[in-house]
VMD Tcl script that builds the backbone (N, CA, C; Angstrom):
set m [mol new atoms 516]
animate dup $m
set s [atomselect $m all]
$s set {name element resname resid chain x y z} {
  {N N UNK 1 A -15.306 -31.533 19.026}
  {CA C UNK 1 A -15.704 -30.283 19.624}
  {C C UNK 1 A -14.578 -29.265 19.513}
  {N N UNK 2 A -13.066 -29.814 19.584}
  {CA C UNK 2 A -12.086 -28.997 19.649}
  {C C UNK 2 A -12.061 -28.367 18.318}
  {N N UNK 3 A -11.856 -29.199 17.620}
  {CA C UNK 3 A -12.044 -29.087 16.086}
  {C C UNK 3 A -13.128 -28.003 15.605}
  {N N UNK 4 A -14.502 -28.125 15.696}
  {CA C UNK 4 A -15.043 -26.980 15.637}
  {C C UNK 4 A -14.546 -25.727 15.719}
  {N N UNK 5 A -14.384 -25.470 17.087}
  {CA C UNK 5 A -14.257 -24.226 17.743}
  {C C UNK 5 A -12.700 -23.602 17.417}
  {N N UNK 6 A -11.793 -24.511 16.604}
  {CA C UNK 6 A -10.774 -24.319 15.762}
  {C C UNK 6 A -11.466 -24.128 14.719}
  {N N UNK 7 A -11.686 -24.392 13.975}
  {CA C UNK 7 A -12.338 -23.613 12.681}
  {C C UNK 7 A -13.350 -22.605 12.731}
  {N N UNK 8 A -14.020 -22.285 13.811}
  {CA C UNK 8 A -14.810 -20.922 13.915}
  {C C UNK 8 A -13.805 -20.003 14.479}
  {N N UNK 9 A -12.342 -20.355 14.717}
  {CA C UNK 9 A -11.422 -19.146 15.249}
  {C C UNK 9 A -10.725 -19.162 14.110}
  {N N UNK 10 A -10.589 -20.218 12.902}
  {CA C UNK 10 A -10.151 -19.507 11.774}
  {C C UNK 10 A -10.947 -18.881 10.457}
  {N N UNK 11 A -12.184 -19.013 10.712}
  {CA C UNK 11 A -13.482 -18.517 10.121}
  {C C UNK 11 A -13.201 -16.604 10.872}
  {N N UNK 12 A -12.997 -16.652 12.336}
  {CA C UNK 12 A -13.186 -15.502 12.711}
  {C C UNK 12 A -11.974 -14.857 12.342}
  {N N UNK 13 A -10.901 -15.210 11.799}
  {CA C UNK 13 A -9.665 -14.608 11.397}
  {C C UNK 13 A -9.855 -14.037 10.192}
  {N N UNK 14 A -10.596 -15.079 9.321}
  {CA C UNK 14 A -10.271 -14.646 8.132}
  {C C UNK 14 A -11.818 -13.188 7.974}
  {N N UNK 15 A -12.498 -13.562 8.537}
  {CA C UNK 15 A -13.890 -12.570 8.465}
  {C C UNK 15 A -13.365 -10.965 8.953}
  {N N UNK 16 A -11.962 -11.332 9.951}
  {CA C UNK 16 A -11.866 -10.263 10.358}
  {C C UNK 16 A -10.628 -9.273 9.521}
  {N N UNK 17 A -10.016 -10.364 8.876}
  {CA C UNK 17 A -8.921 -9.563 7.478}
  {C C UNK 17 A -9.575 -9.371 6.633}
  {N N UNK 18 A -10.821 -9.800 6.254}
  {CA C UNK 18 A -11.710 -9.170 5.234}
  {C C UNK 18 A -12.109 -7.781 5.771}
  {N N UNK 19 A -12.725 -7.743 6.681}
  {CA C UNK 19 A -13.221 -6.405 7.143}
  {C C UNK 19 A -12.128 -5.460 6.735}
  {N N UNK 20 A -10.578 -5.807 7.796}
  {CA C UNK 20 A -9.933 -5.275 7.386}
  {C C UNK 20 A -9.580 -4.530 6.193}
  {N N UNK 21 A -9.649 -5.441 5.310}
  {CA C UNK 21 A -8.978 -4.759 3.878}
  {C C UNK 21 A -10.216 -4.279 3.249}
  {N N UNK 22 A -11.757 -4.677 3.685}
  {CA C UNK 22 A -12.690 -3.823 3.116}
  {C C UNK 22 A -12.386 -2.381 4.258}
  {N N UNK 23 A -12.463 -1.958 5.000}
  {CA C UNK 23 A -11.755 -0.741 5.280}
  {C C UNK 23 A -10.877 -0.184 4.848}
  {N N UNK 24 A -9.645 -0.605 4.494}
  {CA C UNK 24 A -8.583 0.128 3.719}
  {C C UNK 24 A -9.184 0.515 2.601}
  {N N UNK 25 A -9.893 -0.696 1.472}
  {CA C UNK 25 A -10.692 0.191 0.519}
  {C C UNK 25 A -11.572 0.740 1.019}
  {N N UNK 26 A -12.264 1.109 1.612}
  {CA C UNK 26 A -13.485 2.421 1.718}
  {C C UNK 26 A -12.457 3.834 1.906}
  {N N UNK 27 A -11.367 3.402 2.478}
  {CA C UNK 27 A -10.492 4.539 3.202}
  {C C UNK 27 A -9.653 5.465 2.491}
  {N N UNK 28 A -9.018 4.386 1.250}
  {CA C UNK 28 A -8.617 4.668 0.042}
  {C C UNK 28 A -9.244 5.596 -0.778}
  {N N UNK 29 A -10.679 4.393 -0.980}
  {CA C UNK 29 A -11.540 5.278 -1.972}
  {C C UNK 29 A -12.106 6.970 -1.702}
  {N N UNK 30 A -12.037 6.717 -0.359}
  {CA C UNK 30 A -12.726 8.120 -0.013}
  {C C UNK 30 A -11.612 9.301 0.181}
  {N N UNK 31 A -10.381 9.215 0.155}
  {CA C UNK 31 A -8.885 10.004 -0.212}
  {C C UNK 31 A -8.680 10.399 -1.498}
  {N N UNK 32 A -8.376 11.580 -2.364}
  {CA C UNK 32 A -7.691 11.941 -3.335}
  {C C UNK 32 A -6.523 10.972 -3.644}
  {N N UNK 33 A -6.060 10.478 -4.686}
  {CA C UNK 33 A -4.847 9.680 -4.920}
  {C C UNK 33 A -3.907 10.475 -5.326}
  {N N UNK 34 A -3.091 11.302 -5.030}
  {CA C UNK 34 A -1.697 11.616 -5.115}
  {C C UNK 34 A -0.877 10.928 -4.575}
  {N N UNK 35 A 0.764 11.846 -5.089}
  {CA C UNK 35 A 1.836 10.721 -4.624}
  {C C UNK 35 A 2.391 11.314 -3.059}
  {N N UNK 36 A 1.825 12.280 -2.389}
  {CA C UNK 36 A 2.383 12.445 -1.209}
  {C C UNK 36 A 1.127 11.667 0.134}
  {N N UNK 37 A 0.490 11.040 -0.460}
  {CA C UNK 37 A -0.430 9.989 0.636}
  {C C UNK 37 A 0.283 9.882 1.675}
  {N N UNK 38 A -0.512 10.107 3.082}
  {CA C UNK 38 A -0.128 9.730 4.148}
  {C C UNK 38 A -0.841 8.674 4.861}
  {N N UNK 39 A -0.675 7.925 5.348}
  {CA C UNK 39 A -1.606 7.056 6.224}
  {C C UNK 39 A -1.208 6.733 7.673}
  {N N UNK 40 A -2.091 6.335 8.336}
  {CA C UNK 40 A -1.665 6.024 9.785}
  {C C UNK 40 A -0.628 4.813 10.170}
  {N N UNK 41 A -0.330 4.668 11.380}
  {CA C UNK 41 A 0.920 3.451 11.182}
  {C C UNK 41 A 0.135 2.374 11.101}
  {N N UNK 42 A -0.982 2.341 11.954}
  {CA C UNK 42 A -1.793 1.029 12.153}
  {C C UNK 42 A -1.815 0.871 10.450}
  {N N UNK 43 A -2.439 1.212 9.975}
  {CA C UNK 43 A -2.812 1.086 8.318}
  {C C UNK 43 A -1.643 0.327 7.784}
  {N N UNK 44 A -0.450 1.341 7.797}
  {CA C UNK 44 A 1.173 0.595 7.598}
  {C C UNK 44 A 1.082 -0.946 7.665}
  {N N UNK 45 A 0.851 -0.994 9.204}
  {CA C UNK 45 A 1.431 -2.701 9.729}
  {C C UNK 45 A 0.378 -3.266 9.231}
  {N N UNK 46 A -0.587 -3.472 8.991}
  {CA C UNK 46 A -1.796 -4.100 8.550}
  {C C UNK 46 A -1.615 -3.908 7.053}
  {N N UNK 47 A -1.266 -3.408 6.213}
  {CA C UNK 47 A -1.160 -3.996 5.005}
  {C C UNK 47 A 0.352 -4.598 4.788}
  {N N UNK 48 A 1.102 -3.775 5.585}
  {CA C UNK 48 A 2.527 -5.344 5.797}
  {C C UNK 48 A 2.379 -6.720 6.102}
  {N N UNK 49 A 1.237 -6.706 6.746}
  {CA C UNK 49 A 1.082 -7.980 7.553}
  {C C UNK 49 A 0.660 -8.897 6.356}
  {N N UNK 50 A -0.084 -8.170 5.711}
  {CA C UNK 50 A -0.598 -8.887 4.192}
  {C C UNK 50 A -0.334 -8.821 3.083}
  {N N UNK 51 A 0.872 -8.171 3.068}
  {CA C UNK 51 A 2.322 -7.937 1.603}
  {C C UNK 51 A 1.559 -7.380 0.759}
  {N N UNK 52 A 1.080 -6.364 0.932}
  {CA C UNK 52 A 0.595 -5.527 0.178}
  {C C UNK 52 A 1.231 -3.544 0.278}
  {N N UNK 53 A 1.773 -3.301 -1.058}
  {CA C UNK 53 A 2.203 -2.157 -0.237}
  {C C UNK 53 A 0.963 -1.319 -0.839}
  {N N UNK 54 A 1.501 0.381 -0.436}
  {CA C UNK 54 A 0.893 1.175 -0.781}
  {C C UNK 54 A 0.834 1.400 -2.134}
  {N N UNK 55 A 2.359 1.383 -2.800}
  {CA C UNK 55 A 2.120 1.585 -4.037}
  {C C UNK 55 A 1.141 1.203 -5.097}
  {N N UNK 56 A 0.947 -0.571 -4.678}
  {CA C UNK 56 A 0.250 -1.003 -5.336}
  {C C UNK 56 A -1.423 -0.592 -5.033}
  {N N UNK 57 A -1.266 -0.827 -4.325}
  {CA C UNK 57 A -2.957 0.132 -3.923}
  {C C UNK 57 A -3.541 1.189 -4.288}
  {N N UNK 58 A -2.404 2.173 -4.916}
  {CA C UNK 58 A -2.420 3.565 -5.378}
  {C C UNK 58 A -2.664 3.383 -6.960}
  {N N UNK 59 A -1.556 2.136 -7.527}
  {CA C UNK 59 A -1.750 1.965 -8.865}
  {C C UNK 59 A -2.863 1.249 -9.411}
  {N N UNK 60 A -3.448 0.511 -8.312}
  {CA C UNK 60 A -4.986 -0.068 -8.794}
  {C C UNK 60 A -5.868 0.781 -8.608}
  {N N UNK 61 A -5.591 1.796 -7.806}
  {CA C UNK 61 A -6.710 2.680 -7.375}
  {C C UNK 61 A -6.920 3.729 -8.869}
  {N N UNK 62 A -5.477 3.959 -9.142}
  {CA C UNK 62 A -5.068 4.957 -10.404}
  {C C UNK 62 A -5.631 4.138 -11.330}
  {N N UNK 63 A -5.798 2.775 -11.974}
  {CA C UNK 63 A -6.136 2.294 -13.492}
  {C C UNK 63 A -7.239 1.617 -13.376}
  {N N UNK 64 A -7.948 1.743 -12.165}
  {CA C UNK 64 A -9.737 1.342 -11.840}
  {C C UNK 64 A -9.744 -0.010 -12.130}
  {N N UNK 65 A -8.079 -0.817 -11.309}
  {CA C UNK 65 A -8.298 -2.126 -11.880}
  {C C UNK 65 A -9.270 -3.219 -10.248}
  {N N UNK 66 A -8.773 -4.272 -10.401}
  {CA C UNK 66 A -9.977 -4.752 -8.705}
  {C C UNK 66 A -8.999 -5.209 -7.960}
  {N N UNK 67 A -7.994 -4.457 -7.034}
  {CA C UNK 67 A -7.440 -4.849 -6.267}
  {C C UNK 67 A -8.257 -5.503 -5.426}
  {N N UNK 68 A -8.981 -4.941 -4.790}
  {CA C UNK 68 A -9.842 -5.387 -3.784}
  {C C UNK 68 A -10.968 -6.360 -3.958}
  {N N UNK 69 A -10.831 -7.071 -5.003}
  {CA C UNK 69 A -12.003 -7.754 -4.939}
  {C C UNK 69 A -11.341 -9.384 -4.728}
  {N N UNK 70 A -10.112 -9.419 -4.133}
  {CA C UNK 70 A -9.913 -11.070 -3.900}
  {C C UNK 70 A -9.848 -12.355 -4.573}
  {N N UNK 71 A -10.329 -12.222 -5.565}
  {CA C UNK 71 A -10.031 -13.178 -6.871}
  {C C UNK 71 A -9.288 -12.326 -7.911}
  {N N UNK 72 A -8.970 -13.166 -8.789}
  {CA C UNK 72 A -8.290 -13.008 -10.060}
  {C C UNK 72 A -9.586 -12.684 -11.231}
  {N N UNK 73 A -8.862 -11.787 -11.780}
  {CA C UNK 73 A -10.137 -11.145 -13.389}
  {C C UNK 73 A -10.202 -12.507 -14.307}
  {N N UNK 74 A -11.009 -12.263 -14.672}
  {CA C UNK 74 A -11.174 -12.999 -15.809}
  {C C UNK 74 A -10.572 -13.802 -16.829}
  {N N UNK 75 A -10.592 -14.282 -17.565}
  {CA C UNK 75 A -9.484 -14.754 -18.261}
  {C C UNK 75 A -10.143 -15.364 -20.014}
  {N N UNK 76 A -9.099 -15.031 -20.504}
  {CA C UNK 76 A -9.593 -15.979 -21.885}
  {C C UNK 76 A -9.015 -17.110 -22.332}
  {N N UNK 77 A -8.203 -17.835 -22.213}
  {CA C UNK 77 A -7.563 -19.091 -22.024}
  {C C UNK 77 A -7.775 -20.021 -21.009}
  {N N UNK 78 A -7.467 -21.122 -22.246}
  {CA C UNK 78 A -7.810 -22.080 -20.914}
  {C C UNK 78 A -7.123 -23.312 -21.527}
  {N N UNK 79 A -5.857 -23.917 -20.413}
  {CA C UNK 79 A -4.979 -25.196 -20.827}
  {C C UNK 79 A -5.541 -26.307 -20.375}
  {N N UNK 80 A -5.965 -27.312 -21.662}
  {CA C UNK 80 A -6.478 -28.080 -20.981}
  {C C UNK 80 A -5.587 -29.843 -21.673}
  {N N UNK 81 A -5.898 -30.679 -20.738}
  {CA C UNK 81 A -5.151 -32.052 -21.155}
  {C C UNK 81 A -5.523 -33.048 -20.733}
  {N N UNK 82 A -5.295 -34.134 -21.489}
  {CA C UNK 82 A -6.041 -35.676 -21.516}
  {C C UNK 82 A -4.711 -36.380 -20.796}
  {N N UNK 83 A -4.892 -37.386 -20.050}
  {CA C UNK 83 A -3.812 -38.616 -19.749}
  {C C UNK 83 A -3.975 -39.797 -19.740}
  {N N UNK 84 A -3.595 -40.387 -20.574}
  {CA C UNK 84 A -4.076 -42.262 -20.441}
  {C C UNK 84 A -2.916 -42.865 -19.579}
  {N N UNK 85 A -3.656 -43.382 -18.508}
  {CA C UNK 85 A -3.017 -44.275 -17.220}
  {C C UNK 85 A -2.686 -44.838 -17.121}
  {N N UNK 86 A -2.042 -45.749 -16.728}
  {CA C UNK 86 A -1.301 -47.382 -17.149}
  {C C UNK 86 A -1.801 -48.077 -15.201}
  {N N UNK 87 A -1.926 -49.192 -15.045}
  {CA C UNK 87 A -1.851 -50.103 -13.763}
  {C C UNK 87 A -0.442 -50.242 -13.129}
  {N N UNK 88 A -0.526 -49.506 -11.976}
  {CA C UNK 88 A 1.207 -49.894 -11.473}
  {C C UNK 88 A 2.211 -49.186 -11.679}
  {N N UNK 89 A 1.902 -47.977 -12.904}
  {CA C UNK 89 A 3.242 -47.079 -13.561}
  {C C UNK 89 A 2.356 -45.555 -13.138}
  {N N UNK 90 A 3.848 -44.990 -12.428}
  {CA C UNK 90 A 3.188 -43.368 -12.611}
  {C C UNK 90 A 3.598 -43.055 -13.888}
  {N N UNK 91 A 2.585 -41.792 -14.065}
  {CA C UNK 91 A 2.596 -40.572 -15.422}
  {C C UNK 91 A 3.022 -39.340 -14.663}
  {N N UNK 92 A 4.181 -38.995 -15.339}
  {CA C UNK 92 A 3.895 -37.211 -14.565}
  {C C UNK 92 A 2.925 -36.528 -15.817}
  {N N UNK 93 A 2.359 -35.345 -15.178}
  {CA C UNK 93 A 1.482 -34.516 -15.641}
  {C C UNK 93 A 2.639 -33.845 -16.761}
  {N N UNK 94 A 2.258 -32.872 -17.765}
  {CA C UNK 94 A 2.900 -31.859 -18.306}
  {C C UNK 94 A 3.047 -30.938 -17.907}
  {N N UNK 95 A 3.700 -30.020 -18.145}
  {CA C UNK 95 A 4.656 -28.945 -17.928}
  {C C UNK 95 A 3.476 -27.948 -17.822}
  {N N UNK 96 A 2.578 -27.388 -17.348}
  {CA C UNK 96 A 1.695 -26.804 -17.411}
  {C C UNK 96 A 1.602 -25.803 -16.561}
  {N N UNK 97 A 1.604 -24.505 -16.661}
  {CA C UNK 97 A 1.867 -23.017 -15.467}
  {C C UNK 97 A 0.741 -23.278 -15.418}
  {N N UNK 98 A 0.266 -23.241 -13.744}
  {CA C UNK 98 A -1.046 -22.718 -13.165}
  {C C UNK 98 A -0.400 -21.068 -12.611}
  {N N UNK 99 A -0.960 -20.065 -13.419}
  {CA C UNK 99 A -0.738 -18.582 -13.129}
  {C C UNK 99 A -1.509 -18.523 -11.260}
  {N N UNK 100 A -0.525 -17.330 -10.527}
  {CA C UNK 100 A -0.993 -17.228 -9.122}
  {C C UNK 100 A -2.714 -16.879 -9.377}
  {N N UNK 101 A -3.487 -17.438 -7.910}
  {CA C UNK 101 A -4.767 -17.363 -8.079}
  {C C UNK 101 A -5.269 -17.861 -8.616}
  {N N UNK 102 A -4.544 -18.768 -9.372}
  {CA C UNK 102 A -5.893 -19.804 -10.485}
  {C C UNK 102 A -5.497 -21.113 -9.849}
  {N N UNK 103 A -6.463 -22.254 -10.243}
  {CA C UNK 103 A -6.140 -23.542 -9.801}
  {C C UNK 103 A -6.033 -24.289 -10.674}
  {N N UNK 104 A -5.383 -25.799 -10.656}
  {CA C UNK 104 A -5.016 -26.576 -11.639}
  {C C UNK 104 A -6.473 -27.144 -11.130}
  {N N UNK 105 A -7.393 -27.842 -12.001}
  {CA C UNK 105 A -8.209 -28.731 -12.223}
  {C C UNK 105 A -8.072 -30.411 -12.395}
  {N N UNK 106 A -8.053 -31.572 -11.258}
  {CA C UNK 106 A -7.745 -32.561 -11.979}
  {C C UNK 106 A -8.353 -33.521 -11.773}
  {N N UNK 107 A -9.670 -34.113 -13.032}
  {CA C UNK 107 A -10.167 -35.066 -12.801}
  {C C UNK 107 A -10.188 -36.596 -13.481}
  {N N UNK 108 A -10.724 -37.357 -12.814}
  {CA C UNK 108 A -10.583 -38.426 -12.973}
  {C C UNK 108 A -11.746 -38.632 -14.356}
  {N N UNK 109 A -11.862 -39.146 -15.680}
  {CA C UNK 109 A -12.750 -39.038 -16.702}
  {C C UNK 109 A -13.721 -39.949 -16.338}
  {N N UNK 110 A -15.329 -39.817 -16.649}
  {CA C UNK 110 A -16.069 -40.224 -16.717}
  {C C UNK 110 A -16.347 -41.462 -17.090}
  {N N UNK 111 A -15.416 -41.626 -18.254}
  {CA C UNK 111 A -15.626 -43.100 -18.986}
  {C C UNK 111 A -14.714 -43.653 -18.075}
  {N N UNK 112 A -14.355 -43.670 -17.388}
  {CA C UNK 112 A -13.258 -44.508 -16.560}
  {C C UNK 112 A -14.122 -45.530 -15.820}
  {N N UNK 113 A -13.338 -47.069 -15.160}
  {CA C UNK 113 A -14.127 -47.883 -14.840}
  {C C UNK 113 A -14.734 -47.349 -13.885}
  {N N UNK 114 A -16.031 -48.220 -13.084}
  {CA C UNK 114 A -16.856 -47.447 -11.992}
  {C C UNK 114 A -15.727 -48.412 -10.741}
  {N N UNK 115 A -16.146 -47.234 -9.443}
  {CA C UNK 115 A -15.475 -47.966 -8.082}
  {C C UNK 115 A -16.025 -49.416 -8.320}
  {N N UNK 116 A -15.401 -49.980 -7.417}
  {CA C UNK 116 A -13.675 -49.348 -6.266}
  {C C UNK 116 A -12.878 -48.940 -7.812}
  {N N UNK 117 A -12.516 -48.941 -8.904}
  {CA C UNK 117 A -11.398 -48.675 -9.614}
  {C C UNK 117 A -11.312 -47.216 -9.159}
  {N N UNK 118 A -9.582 -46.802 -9.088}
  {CA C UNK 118 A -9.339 -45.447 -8.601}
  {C C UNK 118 A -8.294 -44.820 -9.464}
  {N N UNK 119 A -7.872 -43.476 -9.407}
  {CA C UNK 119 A -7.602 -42.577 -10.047}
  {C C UNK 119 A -6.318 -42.254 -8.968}
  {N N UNK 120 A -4.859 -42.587 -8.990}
  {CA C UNK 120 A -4.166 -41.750 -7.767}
  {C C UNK 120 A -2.889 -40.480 -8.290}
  {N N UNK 121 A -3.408 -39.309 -7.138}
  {CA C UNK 121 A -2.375 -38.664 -7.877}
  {C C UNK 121 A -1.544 -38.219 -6.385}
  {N N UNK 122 A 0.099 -37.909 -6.758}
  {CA C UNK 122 A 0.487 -37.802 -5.775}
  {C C UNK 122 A 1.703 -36.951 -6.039}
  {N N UNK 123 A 2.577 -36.339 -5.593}
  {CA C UNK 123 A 4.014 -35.528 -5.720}
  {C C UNK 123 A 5.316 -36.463 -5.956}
  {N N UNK 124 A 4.896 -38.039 -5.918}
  {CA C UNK 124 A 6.097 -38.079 -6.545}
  {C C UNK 124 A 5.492 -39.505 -7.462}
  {N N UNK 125 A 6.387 -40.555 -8.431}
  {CA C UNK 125 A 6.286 -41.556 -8.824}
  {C C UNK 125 A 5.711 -42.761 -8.226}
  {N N UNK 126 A 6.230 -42.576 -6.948}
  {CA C UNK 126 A 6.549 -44.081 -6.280}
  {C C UNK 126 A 4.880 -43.661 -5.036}
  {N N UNK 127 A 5.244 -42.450 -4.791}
  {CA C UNK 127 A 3.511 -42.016 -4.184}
  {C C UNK 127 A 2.216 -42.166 -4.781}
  {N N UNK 128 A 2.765 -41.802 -5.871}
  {CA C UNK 128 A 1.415 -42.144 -6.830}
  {C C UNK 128 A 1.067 -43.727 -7.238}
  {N N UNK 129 A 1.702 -44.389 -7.034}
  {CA C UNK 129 A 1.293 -45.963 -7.048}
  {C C UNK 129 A 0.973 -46.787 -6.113}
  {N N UNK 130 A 1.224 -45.940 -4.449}
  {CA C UNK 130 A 0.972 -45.859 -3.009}
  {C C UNK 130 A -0.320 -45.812 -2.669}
  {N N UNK 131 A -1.470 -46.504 -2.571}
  {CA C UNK 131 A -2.493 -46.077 -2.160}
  {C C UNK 131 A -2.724 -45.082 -0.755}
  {N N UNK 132 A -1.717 -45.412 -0.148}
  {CA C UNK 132 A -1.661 -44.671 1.402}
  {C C UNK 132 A -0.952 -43.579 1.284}
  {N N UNK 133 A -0.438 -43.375 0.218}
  {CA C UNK 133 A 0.219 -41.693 0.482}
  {C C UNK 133 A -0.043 -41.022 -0.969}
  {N N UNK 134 A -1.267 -41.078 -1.622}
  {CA C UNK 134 A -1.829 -40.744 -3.178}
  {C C UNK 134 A -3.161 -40.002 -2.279}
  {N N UNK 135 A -3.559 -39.108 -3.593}
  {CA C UNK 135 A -4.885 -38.972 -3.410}
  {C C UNK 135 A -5.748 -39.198 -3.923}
  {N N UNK 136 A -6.656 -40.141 -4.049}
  {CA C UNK 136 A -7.890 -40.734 -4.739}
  {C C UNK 136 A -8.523 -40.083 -5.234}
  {N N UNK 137 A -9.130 -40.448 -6.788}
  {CA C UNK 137 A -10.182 -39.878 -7.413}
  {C C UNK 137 A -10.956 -41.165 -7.917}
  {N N UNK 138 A -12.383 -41.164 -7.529}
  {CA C UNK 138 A -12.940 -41.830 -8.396}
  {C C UNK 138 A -13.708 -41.551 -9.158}
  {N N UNK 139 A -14.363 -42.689 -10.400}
  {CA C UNK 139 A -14.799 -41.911 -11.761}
  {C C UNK 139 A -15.525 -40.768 -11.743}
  {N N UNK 140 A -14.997 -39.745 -12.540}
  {CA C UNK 140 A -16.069 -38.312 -12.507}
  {C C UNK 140 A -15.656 -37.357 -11.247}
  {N N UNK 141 A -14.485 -37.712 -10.308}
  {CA C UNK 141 A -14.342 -37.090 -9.473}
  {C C UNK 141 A -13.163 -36.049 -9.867}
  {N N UNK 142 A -13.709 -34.865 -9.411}
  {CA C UNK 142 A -12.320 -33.700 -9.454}
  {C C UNK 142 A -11.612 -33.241 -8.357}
  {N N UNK 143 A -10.739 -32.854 -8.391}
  {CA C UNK 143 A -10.194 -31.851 -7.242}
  {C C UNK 143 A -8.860 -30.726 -7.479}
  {N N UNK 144 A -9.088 -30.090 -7.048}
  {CA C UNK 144 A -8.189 -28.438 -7.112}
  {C C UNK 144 A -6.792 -28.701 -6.791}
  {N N UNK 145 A -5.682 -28.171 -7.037}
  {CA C UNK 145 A -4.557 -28.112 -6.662}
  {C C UNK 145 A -3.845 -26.532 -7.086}
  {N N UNK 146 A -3.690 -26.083 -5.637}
  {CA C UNK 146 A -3.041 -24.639 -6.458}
  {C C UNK 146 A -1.897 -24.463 -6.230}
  {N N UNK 147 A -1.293 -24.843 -7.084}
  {CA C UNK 147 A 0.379 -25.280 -7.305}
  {C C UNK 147 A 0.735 -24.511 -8.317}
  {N N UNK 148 A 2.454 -24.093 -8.534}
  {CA C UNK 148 A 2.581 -23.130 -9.509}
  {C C UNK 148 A 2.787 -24.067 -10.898}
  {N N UNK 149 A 3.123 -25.190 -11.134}
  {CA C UNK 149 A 2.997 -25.874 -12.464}
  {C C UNK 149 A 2.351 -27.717 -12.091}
  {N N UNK 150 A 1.477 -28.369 -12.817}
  {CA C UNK 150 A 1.131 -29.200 -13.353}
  {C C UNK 150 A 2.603 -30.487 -13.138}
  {N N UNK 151 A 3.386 -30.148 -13.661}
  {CA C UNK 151 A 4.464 -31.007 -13.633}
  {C C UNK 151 A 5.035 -31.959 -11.760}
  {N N UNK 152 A 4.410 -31.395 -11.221}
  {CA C UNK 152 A 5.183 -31.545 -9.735}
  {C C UNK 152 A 3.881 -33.080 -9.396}
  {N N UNK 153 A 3.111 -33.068 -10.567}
  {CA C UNK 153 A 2.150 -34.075 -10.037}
  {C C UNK 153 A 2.478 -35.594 -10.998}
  {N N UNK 154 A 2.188 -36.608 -10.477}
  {CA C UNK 154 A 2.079 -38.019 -11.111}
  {C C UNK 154 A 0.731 -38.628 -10.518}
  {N N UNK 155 A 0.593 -39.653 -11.644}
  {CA C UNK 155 A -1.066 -39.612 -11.483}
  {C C UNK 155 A -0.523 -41.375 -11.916}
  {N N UNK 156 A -1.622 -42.340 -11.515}
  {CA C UNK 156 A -1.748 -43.697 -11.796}
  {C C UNK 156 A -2.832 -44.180 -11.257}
  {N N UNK 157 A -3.538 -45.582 -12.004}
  {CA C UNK 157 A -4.200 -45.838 -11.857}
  {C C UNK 157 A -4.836 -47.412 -11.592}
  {N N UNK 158 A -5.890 -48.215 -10.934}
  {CA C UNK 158 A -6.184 -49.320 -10.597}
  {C C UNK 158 A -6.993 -50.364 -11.524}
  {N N UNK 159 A -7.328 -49.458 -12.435}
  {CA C UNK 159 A -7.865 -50.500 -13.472}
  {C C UNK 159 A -7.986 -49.780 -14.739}
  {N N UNK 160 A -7.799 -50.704 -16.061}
  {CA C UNK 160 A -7.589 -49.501 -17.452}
  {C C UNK 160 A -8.970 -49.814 -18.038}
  {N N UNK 161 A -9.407 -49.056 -19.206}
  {CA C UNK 161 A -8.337 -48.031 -19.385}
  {C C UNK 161 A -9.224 -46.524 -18.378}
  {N N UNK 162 A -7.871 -45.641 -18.265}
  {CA C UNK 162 A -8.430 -45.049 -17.384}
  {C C UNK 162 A -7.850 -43.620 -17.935}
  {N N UNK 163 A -8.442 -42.610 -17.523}
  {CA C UNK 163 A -7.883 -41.311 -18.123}
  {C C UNK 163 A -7.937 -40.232 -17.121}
  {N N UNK 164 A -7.017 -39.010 -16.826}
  {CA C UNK 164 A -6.770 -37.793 -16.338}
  {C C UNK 164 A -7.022 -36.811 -17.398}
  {N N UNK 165 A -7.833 -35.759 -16.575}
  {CA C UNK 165 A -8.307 -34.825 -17.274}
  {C C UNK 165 A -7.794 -33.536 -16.597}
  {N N UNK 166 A -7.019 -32.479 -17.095}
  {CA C UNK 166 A -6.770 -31.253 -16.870}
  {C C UNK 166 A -6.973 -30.117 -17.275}
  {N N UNK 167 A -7.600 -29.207 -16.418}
  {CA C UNK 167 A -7.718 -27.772 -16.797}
  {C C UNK 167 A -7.609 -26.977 -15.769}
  {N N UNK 168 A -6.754 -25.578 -16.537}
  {CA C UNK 168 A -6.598 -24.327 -15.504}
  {C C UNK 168 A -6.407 -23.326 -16.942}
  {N N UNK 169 A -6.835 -21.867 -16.278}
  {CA C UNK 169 A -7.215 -20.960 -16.854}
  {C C UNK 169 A -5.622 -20.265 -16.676}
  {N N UNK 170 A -5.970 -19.234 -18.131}
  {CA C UNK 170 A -4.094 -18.753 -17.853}
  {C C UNK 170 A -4.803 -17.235 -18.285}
  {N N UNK 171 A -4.324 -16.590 -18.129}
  {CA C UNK 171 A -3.934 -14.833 -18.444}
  {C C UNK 171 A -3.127 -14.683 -19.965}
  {N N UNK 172 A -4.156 -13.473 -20.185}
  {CA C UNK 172 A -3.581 -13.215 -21.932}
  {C C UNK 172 A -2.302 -12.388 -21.842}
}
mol reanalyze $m
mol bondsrecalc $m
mol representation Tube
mol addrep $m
């Protein structure tokens, strides 16, 4: 019950910094963009609060790019990578930039044996061969990690042969 009513007060946080910053853009949009802009203080502390300055708001506003739309544009690339697993031995991942806003992709391959055989990936060597401090994938299972590179992960596995599959999208 506690639990709930903790996540509908961080449901109501975040519903309410959305509003927020959908106001700053309506507020924006409906202002001339020159460089002597004034704004109120409240406005000030509320886009401090969310490391956003003015400038940048002015320069997305100036090149009609989507500040405001909360995700990342589009992209035409895409890094992607195979890993064959060994029983008992971590693999670290490769050297791979996940650019801010995008996520690393990492799943466990399809052809891999069916459960219980598992997929573990974890932040260090000796974690990743840990069932209690890894995080499980089983066959066909994915999950997100938004980390700034691929490399910070090791992956191992419970029965062969078994494979890691990676993808994240990069910026041209």
């Amino acid at each position: 019950m506690a639990e709930n009513a903790a996540r509908q007060g961080n449901y109501a946080g975040i519903m309410s910094t959305a509003a927020a910053v959908a106001a700053v853009a309506l507020l924006l949009r409906s202002r001339p963009v020159s460089g002597d802009t004034t704004f109120p203080p409240e406005l000030m502390q509320l886009l401090a609060a969310m490391g956003i300055t003015i400038e940048d708001i002015l320069a997305q506003l100036r090149t009609g790019g989507g500040a405001f739309r909360g995700w990342p544009e589009n992209t035409d690339q895409v890094a992607i990578a195979r890993f064959s697993l060994a029983i008992g031995a971590a693999v670290q991942l490769d050297d791979i930039e996940v650019p801010d806003g995008f996520t690393l992709v990492v799943k466990a391959d399809p052809g891999n044996p069916a459960p219980p055989a598992r997929v573990y990936i974890a932040t260090s060597a000796a974690a990743a061969t840990n069932p209690g401090s890894a995080w499980p994938l089983i066959q066909n299972e994915a999950r997100g990690f938004n980390i700034k590179n691929a490399k910070i992960l090791w992956a191992s596995a419970t029965a062969i042969p078994a494979w890691l599959n990676l993808s994240v999208e990069h910026r041209s």
